[in-house]
mmCIF entry with sequence, helices, sheets and N, C-alpha, C, O atoms, coordinates in Angstrom:
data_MODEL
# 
_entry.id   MODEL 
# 
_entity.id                         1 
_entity.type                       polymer 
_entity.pdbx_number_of_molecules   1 
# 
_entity_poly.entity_id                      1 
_entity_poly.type                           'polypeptide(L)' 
_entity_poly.nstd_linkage                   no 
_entity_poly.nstd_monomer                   no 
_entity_poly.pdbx_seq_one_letter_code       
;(UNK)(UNK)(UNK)(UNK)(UNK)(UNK)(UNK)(UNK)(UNK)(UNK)(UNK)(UNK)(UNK)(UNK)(UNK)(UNK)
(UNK)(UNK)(UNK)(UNK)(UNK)(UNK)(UNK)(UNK)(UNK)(UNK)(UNK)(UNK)(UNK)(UNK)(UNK)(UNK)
(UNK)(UNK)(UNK)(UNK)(UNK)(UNK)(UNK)(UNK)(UNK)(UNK)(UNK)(UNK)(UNK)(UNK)(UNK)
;
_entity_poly.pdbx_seq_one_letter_code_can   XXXXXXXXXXXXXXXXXXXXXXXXXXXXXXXXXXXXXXXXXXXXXXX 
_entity_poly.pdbx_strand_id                 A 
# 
loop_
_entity_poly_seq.entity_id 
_entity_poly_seq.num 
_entity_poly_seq.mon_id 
_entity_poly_seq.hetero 
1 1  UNK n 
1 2  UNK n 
1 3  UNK n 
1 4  UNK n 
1 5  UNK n 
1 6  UNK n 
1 7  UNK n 
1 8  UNK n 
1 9  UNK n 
1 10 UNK n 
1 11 UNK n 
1 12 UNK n 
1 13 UNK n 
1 14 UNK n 
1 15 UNK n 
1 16 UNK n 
1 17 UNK n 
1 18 UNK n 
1 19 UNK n 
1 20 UNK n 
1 21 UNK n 
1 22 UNK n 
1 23 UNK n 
1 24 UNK n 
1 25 UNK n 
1 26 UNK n 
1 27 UNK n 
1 28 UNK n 
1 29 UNK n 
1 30 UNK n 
1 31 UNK n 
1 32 UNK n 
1 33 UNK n 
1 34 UNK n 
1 35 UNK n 
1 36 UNK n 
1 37 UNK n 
1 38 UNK n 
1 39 UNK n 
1 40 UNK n 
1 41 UNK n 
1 42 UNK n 
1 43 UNK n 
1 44 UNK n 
1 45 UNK n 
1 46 UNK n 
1 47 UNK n 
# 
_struct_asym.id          A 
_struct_asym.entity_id   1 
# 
loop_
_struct_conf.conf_type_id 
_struct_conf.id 
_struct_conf.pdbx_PDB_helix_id 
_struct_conf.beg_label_comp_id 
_struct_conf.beg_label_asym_id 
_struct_conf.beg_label_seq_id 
_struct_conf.pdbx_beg_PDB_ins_code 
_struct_conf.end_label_comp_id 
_struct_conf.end_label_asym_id 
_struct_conf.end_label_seq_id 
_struct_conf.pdbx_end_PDB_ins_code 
_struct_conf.beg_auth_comp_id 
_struct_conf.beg_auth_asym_id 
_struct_conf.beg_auth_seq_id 
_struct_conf.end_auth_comp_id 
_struct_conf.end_auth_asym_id 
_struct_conf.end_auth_seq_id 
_struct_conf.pdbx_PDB_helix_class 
_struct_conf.details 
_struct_conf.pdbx_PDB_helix_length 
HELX_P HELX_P1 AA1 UNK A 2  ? UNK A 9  ? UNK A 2  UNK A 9  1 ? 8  
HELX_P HELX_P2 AA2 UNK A 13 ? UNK A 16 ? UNK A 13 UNK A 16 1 ? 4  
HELX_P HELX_P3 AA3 UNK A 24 ? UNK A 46 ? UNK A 24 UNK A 46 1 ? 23 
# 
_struct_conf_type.id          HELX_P 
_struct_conf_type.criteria    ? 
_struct_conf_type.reference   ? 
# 
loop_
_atom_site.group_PDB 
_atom_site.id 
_atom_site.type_symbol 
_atom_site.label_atom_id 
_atom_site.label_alt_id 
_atom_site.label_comp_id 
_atom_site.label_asym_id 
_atom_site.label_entity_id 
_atom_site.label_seq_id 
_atom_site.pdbx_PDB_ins_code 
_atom_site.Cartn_x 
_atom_site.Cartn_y 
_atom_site.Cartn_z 
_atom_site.occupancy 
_atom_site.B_iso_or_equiv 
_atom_site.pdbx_formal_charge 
_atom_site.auth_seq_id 
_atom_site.auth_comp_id 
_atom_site.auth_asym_id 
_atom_site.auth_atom_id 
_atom_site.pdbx_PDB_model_num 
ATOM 1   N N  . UNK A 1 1  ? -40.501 155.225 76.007 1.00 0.00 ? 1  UNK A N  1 
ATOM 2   C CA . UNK A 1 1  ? -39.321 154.405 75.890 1.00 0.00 ? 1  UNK A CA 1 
ATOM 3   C C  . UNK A 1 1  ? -39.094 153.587 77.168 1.00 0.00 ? 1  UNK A C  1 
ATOM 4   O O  . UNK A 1 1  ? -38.855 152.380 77.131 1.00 0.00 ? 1  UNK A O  1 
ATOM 5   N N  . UNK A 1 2  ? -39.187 154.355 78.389 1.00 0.00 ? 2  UNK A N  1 
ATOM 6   C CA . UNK A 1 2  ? -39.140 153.476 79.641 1.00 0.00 ? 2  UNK A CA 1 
ATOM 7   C C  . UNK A 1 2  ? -39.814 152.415 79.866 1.00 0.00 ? 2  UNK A C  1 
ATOM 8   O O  . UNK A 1 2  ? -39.365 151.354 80.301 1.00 0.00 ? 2  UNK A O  1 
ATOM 9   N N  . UNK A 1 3  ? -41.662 152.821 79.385 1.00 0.00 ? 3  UNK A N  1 
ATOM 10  C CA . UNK A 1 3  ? -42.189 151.886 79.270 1.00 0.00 ? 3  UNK A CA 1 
ATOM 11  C C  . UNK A 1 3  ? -42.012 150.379 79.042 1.00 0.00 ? 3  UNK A C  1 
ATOM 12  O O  . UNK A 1 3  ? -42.004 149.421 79.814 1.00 0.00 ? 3  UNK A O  1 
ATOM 13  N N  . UNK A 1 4  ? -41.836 150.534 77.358 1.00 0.00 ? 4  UNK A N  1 
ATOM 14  C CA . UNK A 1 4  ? -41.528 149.874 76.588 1.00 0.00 ? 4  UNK A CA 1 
ATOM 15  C C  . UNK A 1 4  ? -39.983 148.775 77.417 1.00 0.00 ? 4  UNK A C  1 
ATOM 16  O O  . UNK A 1 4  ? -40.027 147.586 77.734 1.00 0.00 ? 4  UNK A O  1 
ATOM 17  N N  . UNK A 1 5  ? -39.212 149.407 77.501 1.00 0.00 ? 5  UNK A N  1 
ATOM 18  C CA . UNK A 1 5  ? -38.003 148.896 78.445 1.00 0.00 ? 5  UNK A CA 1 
ATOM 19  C C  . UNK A 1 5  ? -38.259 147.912 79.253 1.00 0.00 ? 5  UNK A C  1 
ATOM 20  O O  . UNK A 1 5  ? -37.655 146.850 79.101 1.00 0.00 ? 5  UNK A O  1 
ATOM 21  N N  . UNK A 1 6  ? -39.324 148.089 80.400 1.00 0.00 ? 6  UNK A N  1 
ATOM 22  C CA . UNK A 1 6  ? -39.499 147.386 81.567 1.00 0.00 ? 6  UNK A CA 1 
ATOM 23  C C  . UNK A 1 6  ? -40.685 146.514 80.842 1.00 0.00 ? 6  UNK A C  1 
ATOM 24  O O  . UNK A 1 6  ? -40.872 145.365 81.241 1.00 0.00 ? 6  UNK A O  1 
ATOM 25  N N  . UNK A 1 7  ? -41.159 146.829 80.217 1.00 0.00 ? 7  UNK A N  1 
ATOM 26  C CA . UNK A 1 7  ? -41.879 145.524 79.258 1.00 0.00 ? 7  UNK A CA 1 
ATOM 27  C C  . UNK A 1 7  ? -40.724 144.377 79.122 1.00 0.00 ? 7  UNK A C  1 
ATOM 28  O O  . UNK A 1 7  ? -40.681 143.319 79.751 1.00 0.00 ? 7  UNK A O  1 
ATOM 29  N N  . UNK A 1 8  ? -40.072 144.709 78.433 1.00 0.00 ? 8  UNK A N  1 
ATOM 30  C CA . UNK A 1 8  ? -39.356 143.785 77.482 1.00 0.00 ? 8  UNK A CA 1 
ATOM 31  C C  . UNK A 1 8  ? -38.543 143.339 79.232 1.00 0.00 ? 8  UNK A C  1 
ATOM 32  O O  . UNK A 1 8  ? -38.557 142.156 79.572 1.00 0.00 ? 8  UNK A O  1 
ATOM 33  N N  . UNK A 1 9  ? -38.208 143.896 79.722 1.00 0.00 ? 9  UNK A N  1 
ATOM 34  C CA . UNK A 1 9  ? -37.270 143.384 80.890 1.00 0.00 ? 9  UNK A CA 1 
ATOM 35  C C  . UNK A 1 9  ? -38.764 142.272 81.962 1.00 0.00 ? 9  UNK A C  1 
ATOM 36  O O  . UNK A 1 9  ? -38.482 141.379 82.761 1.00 0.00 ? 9  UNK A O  1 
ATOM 37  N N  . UNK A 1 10 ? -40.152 142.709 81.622 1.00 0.00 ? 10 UNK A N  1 
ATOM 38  C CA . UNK A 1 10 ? -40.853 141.815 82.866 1.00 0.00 ? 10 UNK A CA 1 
ATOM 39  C C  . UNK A 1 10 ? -41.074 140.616 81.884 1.00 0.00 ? 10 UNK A C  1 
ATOM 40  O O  . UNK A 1 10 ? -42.166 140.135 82.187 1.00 0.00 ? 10 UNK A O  1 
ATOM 41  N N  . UNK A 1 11 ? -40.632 140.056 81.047 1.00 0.00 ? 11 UNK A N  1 
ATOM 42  C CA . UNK A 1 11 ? -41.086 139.050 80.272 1.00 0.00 ? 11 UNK A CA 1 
ATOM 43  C C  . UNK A 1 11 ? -40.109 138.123 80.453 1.00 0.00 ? 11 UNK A C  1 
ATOM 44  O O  . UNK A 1 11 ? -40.396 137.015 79.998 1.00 0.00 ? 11 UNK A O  1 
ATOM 45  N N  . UNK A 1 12 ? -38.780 138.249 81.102 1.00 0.00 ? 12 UNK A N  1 
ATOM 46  C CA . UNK A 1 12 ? -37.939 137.231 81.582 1.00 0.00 ? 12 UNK A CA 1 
ATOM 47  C C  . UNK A 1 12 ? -38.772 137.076 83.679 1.00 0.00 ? 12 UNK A C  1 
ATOM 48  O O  . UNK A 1 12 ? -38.787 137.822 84.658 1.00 0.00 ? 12 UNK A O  1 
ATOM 49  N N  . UNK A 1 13 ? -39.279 135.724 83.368 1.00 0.00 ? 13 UNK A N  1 
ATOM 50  C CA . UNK A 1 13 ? -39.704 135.390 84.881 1.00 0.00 ? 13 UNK A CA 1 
ATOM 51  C C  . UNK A 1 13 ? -39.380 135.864 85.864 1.00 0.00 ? 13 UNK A C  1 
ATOM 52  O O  . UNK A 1 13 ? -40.023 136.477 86.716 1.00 0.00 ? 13 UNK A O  1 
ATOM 53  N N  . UNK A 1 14 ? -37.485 135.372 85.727 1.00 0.00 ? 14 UNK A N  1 
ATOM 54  C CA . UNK A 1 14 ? -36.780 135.318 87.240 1.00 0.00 ? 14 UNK A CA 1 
ATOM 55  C C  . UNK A 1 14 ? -36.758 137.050 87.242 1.00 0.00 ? 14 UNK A C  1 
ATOM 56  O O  . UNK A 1 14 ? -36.938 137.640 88.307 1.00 0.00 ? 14 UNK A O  1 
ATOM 57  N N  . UNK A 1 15 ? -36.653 137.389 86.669 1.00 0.00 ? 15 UNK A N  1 
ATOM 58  C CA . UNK A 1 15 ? -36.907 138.974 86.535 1.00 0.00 ? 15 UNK A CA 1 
ATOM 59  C C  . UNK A 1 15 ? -37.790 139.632 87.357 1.00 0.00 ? 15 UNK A C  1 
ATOM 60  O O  . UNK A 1 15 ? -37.553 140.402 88.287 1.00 0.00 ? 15 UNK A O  1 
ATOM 61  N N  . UNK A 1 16 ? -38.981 139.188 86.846 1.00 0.00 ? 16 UNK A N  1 
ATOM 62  C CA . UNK A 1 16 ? -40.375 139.738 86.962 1.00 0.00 ? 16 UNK A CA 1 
ATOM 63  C C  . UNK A 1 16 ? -41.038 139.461 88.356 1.00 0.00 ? 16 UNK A C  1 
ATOM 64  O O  . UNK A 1 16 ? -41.956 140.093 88.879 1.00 0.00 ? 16 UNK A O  1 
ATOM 65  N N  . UNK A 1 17 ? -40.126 137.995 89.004 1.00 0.00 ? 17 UNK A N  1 
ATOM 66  C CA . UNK A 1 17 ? -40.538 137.372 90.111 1.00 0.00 ? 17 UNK A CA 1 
ATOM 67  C C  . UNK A 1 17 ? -39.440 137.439 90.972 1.00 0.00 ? 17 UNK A C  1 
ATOM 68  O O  . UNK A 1 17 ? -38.782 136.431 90.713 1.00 0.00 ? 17 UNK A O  1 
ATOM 69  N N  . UNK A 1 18 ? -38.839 138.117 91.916 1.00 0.00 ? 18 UNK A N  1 
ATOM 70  C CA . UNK A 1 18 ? -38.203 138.002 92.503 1.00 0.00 ? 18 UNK A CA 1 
ATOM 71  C C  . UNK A 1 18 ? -37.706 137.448 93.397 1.00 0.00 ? 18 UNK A C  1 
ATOM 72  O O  . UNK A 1 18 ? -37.866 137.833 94.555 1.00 0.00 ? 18 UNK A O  1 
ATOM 73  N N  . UNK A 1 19 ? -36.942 136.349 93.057 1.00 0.00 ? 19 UNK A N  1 
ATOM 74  C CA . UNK A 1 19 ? -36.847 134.869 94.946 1.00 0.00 ? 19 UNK A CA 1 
ATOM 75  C C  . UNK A 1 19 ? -35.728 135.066 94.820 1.00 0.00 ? 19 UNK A C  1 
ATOM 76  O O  . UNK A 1 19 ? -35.262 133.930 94.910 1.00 0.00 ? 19 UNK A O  1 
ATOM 77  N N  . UNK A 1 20 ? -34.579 136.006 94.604 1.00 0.00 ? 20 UNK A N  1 
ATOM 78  C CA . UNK A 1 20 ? -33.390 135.918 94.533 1.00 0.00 ? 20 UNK A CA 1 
ATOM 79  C C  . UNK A 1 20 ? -33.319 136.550 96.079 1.00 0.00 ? 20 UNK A C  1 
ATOM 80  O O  . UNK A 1 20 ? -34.055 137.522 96.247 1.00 0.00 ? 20 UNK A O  1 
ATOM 81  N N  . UNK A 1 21 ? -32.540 136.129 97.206 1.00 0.00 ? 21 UNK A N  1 
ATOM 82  C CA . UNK A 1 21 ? -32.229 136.879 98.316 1.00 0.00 ? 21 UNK A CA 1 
ATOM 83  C C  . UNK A 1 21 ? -31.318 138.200 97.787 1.00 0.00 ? 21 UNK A C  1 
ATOM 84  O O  . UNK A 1 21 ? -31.597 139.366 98.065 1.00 0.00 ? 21 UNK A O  1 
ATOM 85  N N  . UNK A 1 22 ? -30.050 137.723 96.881 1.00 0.00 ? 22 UNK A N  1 
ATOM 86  C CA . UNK A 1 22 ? -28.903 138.183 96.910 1.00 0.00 ? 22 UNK A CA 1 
ATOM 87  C C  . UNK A 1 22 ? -28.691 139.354 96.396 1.00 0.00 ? 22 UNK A C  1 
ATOM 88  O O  . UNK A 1 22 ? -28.315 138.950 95.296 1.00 0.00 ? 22 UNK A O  1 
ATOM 89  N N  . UNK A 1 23 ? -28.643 140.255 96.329 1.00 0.00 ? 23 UNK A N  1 
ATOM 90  C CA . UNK A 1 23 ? -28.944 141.575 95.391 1.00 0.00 ? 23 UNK A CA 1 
ATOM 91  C C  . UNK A 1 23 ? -27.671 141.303 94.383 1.00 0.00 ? 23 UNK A C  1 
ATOM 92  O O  . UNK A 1 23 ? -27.900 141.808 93.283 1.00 0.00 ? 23 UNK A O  1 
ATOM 93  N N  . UNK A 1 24 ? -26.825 140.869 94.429 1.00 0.00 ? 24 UNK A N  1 
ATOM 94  C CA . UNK A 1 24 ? -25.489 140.716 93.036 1.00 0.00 ? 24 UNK A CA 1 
ATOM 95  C C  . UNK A 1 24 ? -26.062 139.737 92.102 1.00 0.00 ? 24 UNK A C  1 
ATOM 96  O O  . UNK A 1 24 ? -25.939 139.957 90.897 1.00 0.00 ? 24 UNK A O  1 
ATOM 97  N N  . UNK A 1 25 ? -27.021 138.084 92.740 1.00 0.00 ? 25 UNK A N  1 
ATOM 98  C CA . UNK A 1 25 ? -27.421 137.945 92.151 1.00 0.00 ? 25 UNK A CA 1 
ATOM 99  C C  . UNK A 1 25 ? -28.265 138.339 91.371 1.00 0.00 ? 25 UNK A C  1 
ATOM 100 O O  . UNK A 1 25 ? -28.015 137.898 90.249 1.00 0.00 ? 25 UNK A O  1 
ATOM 101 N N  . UNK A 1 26 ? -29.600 139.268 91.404 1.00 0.00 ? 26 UNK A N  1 
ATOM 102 C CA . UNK A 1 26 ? -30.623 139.636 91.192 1.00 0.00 ? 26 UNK A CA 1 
ATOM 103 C C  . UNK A 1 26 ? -30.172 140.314 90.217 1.00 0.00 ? 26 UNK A C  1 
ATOM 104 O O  . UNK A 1 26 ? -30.728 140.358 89.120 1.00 0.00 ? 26 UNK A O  1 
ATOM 105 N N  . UNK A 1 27 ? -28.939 141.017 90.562 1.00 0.00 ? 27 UNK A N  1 
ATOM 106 C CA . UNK A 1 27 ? -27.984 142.164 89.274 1.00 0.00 ? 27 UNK A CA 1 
ATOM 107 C C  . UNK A 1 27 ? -27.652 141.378 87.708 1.00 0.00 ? 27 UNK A C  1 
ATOM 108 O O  . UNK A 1 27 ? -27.802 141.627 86.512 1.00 0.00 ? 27 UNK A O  1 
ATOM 109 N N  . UNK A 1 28 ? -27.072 140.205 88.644 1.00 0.00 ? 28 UNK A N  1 
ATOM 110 C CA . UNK A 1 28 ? -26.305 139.545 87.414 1.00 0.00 ? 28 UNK A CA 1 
ATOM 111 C C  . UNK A 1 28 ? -27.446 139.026 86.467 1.00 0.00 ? 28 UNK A C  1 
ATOM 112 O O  . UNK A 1 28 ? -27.063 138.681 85.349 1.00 0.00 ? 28 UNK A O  1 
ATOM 113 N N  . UNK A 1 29 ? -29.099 138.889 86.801 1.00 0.00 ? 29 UNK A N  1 
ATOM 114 C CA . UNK A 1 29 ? -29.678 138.237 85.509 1.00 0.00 ? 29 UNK A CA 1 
ATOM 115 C C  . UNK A 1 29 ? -30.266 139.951 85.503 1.00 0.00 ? 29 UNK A C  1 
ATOM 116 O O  . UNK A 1 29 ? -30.000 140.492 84.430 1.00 0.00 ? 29 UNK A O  1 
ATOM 117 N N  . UNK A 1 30 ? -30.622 140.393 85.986 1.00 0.00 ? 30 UNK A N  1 
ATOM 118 C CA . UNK A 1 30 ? -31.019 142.053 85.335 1.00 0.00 ? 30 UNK A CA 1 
ATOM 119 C C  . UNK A 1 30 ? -29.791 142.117 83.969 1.00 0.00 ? 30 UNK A C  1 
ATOM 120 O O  . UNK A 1 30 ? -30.119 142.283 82.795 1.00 0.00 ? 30 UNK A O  1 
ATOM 121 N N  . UNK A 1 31 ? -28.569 141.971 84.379 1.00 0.00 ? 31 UNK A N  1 
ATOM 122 C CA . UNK A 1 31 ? -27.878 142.415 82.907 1.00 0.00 ? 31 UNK A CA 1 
ATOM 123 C C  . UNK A 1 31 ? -27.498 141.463 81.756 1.00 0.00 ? 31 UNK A C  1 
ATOM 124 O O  . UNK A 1 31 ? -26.885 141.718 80.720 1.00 0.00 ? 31 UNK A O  1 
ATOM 125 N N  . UNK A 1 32 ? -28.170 139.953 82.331 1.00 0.00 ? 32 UNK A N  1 
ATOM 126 C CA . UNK A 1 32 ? -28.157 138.804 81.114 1.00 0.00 ? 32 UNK A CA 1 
ATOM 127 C C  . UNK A 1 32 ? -29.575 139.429 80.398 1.00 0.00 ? 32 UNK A C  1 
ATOM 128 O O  . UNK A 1 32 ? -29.678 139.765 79.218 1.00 0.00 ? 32 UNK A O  1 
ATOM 129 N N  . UNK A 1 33 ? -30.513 139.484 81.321 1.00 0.00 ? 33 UNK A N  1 
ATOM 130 C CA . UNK A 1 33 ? -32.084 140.216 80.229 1.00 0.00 ? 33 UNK A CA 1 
ATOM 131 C C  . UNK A 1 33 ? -31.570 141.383 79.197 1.00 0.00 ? 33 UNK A C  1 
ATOM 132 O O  . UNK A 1 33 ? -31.694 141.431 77.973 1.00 0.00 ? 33 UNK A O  1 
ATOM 133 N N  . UNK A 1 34 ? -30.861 142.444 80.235 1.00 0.00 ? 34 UNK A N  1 
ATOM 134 C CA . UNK A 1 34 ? -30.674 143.739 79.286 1.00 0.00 ? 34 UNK A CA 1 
ATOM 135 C C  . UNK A 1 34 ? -29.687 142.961 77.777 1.00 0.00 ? 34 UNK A C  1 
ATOM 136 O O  . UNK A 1 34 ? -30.056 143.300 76.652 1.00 0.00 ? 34 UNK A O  1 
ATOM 137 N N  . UNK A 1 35 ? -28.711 142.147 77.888 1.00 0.00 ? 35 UNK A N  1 
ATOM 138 C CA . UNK A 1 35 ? -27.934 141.861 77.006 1.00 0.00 ? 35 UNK A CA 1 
ATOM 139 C C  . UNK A 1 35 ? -28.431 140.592 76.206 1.00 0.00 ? 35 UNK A C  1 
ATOM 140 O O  . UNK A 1 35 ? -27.713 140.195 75.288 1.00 0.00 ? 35 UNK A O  1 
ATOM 141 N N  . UNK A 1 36 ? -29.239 140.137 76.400 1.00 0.00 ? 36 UNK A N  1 
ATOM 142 C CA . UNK A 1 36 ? -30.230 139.084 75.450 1.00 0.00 ? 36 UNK A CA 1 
ATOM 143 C C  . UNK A 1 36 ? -31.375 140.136 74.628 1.00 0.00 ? 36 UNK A C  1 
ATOM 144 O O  . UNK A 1 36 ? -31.687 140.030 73.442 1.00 0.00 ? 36 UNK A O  1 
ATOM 145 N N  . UNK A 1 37 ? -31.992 141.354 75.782 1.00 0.00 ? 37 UNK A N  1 
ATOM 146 C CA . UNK A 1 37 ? -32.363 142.105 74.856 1.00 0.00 ? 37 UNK A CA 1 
ATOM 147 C C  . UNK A 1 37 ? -31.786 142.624 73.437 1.00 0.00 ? 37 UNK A C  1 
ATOM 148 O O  . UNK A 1 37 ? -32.089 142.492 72.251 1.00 0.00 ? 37 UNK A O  1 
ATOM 149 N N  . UNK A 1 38 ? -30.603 143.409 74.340 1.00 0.00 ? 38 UNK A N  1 
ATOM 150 C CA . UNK A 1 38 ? -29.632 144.099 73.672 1.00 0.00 ? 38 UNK A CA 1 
ATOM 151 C C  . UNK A 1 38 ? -29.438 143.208 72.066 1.00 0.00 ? 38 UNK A C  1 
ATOM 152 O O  . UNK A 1 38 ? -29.508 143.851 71.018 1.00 0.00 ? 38 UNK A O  1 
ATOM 153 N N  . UNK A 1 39 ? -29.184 141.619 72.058 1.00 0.00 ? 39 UNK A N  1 
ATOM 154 C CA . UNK A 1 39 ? -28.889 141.120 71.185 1.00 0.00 ? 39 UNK A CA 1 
ATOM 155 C C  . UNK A 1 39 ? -30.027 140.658 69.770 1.00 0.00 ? 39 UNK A C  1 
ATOM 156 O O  . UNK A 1 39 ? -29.847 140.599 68.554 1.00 0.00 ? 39 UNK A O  1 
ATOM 157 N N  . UNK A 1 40 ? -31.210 140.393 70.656 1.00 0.00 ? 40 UNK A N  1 
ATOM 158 C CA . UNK A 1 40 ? -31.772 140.314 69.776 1.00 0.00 ? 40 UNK A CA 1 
ATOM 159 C C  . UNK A 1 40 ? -32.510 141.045 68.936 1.00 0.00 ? 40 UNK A C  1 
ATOM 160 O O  . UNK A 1 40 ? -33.106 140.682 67.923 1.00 0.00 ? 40 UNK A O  1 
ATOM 161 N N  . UNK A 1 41 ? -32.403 142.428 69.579 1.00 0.00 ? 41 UNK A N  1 
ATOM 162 C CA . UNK A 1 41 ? -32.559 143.845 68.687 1.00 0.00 ? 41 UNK A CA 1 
ATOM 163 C C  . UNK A 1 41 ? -31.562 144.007 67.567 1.00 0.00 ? 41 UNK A C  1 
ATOM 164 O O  . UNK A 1 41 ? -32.215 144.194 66.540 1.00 0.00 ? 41 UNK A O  1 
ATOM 165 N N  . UNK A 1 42 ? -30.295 144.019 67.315 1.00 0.00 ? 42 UNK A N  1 
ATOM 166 C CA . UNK A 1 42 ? -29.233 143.366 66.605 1.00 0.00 ? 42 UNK A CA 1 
ATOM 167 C C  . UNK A 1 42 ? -29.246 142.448 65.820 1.00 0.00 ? 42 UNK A C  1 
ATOM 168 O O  . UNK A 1 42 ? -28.749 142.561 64.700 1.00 0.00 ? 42 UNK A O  1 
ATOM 169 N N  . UNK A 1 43 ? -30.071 140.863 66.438 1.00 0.00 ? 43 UNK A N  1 
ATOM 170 C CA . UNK A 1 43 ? -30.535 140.018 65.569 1.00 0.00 ? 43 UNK A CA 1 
ATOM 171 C C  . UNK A 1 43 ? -31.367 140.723 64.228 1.00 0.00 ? 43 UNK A C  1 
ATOM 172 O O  . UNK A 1 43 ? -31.027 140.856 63.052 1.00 0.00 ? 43 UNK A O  1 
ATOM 173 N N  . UNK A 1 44 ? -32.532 141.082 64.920 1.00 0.00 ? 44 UNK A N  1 
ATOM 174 C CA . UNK A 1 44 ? -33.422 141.981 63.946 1.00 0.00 ? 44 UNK A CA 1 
ATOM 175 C C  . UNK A 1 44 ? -33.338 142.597 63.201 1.00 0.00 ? 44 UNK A C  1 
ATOM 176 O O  . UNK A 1 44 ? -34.141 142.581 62.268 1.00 0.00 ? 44 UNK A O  1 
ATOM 177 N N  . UNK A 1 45 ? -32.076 143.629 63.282 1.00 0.00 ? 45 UNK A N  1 
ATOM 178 C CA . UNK A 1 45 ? -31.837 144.641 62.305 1.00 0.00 ? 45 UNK A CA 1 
ATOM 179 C C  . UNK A 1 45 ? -30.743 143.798 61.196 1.00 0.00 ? 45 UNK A C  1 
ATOM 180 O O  . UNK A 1 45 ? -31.005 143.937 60.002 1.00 0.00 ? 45 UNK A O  1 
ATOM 181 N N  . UNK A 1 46 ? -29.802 143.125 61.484 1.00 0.00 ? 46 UNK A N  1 
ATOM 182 C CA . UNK A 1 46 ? -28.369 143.253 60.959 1.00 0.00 ? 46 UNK A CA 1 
ATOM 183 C C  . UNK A 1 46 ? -28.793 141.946 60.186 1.00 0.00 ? 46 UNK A C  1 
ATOM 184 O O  . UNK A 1 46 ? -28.384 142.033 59.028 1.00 0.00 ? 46 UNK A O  1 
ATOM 185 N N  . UNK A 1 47 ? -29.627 140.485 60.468 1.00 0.00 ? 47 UNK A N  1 
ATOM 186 C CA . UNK A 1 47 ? -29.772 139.466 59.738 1.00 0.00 ? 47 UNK A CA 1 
ATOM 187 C C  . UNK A 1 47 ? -30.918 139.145 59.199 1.00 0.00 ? 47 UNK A C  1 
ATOM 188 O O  . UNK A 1 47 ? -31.008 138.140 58.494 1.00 0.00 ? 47 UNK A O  1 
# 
């Protein structure tokens, strides 16, 4: 499952590549990936 996780999380760039100095920034797209994940798992099932 972890695996799988950090898959789906290294497939967003700014993610995967880190040039962010800011660590709040770096936070704030870590939890736009988790919640674009989050959504389109949702997409999948519900439509």
């Amino acid at each position: 499952m972890v695996e799988r996780t950090l898959a789906w999380l290294a497939r967003f760039r700014r993610i995967a590549v880190r040039s962010e100095r800011r660590a709040d920034i770096f936070t704030a797209f870590h939890h736009i990936a988790a919640g674009l994940i989050c959504w389109r798992f949702v997409q999948k099932w519900f439509w």
